[in-house]
N, C-alpha and C positions, 0 to 999 in steps of 0.2 A: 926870472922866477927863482926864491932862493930853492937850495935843496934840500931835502931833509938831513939829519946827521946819522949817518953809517951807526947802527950799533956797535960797540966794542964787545969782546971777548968773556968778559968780565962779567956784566950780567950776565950771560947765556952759560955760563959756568954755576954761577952763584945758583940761578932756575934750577940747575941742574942738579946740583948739591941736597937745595930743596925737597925737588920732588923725588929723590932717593932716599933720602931720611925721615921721610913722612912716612907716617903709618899707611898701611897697606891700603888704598883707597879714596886718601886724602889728598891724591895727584893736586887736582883740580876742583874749585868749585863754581859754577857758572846756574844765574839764574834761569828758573823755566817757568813759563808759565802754563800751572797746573792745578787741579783743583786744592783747598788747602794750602799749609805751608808746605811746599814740595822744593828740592834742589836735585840735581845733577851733577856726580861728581862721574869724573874717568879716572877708572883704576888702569893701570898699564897695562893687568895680564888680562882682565875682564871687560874693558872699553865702561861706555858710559853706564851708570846705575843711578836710584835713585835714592833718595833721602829725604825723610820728614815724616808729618801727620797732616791727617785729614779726617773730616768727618766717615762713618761707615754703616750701612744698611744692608740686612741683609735678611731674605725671607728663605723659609725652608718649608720643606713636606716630607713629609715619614709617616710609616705603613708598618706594622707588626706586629706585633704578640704582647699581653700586657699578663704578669701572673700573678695572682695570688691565690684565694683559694679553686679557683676555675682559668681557664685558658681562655681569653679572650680575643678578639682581631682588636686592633685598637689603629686608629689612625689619628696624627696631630700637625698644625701649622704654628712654625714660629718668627715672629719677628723680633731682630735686635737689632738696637741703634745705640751705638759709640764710637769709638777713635781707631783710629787706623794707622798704623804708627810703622811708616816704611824703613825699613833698611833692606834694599834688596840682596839677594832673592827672598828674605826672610820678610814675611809682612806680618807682623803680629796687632794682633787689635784685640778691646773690651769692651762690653757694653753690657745696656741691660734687657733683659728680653720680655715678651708675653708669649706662653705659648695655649693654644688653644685644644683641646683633646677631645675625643670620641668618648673616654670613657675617664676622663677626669675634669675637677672644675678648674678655671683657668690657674695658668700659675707664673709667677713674675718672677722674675733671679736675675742672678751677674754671669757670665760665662766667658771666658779667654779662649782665645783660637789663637795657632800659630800653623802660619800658613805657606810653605816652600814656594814660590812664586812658578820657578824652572822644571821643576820636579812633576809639579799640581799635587802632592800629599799635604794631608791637613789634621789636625787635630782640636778637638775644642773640650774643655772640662768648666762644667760651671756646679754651681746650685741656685736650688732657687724654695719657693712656699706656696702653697695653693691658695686660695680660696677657703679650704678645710681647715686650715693649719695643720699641713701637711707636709714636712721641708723634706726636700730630696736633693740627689747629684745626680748628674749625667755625665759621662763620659764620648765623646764621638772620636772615629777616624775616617778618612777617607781619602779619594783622590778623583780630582778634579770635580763634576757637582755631585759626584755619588760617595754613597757611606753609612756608614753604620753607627747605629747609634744603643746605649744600654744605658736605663734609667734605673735609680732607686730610690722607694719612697715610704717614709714611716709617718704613719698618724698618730696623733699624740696617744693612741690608746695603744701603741707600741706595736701596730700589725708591718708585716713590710709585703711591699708590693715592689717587683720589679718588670720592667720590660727590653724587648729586643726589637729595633726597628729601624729598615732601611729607609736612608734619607736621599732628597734631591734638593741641593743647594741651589740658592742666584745669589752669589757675592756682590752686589751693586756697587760697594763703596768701589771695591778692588777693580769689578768693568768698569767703573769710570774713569780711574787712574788710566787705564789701558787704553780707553781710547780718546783720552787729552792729550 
């Protein structure tokens, strides 16, 4: 049976050379299968991480205070679907949302989240327009499914309406990453 041939010195130098001059991360790249376009690379000081996009869903509940000229309880549900776009620990995504309110008519927008994977803190800033023609922004933070969220909203007759209101995340896209 022939034998294999002995590697030499030379490539395992050269690997070596490589993966020292690579940017920080760029060890290694090896396929996974996962949802989306997803890879795996191993950073030296951090072991394996991930990389890419994927599709992302994600539904919410929030409970608070809506002001304008009266104090209001106001409660809303929101869904957004967009991309999901890994570098870990850093997972940032955008999409578009509906969200649905107690004390407003529906309203659709875009909103960016960036999301510490390791940490669970999270932030998300979008806008968005009612039903009314009513455009506002939202700002949120939080960590892991809990947070806080503050709206602001002007009707074209120039009144502004703002609220304060604690949210309860399910990040879908992001569970699914985790447990592929």
């Amino acid at each position: 049976m022939p034998r294999a041939p002995t590697p030499t010195l030379l490539p395992r130098v050269a690997l070596l050379l490589v993966v020292h001059a690579a940017p920080a991360g760029a060890a290694e790249s090896t396929a996974r299968a996962s949802p989306g376009r997803m890879h795996t690379i191993t950073d030296p000081e951090l072991g394996p991480l991930r990389r890419g996009e994927a599709g992302n869903l994600d539904l919410e509940l929030a409970y608070g205070r809506t002001y304008h000229t009266a104090q209001r309880t106001s409660g809303a549900a929101r869904i957004r679907v967009g991309g999901l776009f890994v570098y870990e620990p850093w997972y940032p995504s955008l999409g578009v949302f509906l969200q649905l309110s107690t004390q407003a008519p529906p309203v659709v927008g875009v909103e960016g989240e960036l999301m510490h994977l390791w940490r669970g803190t999270w932030a998300q800033l979008g806008a968005g327009l009612d039903f009314r023609a009513r455009y506002g922004a939202l700002l949120s933070v939080g960590w892991s499914a809990f947070g806080v969220q503050t709206e602001v909203w002007r009707a074209p007759t120039h009144d502004v309406t703002w609220a304060v209101l604690g949210k309860l995340r399910l990040p879908l896209g992001v569970l699914r990453l985790m447990w592929s």
